[in-house]
C-alpha positions as CSV (number, residue, x, y, z in Angstrom):
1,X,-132.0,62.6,155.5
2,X,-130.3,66.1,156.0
3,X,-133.8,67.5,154.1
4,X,-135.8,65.6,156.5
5,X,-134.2,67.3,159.4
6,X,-134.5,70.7,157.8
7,X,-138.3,70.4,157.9
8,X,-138.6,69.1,161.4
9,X,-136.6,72.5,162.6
10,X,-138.7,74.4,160.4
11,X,-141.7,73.0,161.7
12,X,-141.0,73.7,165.3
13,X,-140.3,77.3,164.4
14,X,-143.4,77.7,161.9
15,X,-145.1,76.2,165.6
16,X,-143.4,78.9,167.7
17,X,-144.1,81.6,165.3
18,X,-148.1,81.0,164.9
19,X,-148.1,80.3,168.8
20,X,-146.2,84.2,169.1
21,X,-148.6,86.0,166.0
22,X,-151.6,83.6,166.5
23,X,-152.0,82.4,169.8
24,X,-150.9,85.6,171.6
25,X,-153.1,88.0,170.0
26,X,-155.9,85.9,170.1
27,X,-155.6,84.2,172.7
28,X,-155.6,80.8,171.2
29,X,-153.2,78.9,172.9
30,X,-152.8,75.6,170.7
31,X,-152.5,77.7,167.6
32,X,-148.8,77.0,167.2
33,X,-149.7,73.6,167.5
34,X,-152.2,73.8,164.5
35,X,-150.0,75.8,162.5
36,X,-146.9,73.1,162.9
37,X,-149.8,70.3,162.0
38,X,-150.8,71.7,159.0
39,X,-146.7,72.8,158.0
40,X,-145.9,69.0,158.2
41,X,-149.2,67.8,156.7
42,X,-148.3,70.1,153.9
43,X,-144.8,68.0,153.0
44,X,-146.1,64.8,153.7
45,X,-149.2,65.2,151.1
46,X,-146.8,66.0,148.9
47,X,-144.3,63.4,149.5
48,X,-147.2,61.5,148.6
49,X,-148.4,62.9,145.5
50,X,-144.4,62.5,144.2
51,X,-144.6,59.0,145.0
52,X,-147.8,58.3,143.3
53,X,-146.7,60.0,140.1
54,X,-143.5,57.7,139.7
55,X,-145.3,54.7,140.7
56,X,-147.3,55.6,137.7
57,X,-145.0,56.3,135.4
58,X,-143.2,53.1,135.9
59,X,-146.0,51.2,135.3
């Protein structure tokens, strides 16, 4: 649970960061928003990929 909590903080400031070196110099305002997406996106695929592996090695 405490991990879980780590990455959601780390996500918002992964988002604030690529809003303040993305979206400011190029003036691409939802680029913070894109970066936090793909962040999170990154630990759930491989949440998934865990899982899948000890599904199959307990079958």
């Amino acid at each position: 649970m405490g991990r879980d909590i780590i990455i959601a903080v780390m996500t918002f400031v992964v988002g604030f960061l690529g809003t303040v070196y993305l979206g400011g110099p190029l003036n691409w305002p939802d680029a913070g928003a894109i970066v936090a997406i793909a962040f999170i996106g990154f630990f759930i695929l491989r949440r998934l990929d865990k899982d899948e592996k000890d599904d199959q090695s307990d079958g």
